[in-house]
Kinemage of the C-alpha trace (Angstrom):
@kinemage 1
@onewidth
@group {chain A} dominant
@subgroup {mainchain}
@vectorlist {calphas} color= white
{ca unk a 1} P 181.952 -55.072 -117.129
{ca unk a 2} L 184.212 -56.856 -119.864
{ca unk a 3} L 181.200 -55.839 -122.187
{ca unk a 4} L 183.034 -52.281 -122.844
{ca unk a 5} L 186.082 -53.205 -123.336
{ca unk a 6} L 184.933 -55.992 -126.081
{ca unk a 7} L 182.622 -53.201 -127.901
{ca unk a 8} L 185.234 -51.098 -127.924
{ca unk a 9} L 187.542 -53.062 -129.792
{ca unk a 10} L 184.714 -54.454 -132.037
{ca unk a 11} L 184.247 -50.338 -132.514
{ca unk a 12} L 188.476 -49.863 -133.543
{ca unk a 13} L 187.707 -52.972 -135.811
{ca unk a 14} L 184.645 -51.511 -137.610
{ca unk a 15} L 186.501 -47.843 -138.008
{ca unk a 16} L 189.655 -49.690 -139.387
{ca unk a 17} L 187.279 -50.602 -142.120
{ca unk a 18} L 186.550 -54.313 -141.145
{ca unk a 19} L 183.559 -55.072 -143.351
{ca unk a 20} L 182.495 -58.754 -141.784
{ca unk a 21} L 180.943 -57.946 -138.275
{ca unk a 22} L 177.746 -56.898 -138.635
{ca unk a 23} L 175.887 -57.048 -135.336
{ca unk a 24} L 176.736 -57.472 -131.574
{ca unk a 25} L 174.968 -58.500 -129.060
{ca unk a 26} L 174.622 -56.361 -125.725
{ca unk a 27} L 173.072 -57.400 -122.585
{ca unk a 28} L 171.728 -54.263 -120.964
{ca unk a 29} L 169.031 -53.118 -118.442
{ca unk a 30} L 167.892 -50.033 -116.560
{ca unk a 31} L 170.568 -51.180 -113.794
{ca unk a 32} L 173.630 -53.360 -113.694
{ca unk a 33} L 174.512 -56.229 -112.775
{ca unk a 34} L 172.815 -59.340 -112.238
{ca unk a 35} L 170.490 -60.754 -108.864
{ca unk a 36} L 168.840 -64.207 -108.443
{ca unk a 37} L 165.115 -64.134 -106.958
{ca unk a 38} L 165.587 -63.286 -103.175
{ca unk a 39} L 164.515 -65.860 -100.030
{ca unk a 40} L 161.039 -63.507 -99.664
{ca unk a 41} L 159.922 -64.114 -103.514
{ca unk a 42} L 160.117 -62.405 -106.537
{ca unk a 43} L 158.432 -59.096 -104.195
{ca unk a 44} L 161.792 -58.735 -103.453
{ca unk a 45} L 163.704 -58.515 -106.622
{ca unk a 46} L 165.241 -54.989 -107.420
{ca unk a 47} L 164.164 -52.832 -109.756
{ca unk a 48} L 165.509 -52.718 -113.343
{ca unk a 49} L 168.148 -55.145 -112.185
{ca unk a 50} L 168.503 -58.694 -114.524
{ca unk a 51} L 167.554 -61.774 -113.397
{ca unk a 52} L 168.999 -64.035 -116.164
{ca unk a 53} L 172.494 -62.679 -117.121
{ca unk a 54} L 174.663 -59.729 -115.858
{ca unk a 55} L 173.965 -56.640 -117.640
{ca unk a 56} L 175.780 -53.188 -118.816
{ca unk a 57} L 173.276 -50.546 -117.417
{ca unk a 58} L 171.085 -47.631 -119.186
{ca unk a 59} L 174.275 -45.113 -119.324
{ca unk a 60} L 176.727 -47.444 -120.251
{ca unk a 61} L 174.340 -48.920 -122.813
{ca unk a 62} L 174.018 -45.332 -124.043
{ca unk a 63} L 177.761 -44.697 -124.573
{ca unk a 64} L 178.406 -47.875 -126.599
{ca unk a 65} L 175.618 -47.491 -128.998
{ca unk a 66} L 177.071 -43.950 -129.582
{ca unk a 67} L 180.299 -45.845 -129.968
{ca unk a 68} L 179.047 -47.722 -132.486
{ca unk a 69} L 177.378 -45.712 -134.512
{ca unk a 70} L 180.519 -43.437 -134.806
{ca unk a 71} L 182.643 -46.532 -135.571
{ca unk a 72} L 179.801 -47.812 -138.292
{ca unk a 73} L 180.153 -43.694 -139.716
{ca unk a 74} L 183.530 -43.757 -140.153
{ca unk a 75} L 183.981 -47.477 -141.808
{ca unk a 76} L 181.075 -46.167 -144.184
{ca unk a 77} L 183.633 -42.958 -144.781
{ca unk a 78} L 186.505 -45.153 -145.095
{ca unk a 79} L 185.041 -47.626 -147.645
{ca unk a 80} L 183.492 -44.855 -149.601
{ca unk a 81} L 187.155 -43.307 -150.148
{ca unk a 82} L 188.185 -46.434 -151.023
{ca unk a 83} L 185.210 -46.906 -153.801
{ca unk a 84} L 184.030 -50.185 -152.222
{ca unk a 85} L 180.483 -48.858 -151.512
{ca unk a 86} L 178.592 -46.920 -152.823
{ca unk a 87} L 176.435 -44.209 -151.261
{ca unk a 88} L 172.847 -45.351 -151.069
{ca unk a 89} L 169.636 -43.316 -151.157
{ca unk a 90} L 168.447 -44.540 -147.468
């Protein structure tokens, strides 16, 4: 759950106008959390739940893309008062 918490500073970075991150990395799934393969087999596992690495799930996953993007909009808004990028055509 620390995976919030880190995006959202990342996202208070990228609205300051912080110009050198440019990705993260988000492990998500339909569910959180994390399970290893149960006693009875891999019948057992449950659903949307990771198997590898503990994950964010669909709602949270949801709210820090929006994040994100918000942060990203306002860095572009920020840089563009400053005159260190120009608008593009995409």
């Amino acid at each position: 759950m620390n995976q919030p918490k880190v995006l959202a500073d990342i996202c208070e970075q990228l609205a300051a106008g912080e110009r050198h991150i440019t990705g993260v990395m988000v492990e998500s799934h339909i569910n959180a959390g994390r399970q290893d393969v149960p006693p009875e087999g891999p019948g057992a596992l449950k659903h949307g739940v990771s198997i590898t690495d503990a994950c964010v799930d669909w709602e949270t996953t949801v709210a820090m893309l929006d994040g994100l993007n918000a942060a990203v909009g306002r860095r572009r808004e920020r840089l563009l008062e400053q005159g260190l990028r120009k608008p593009s055509a995409v």
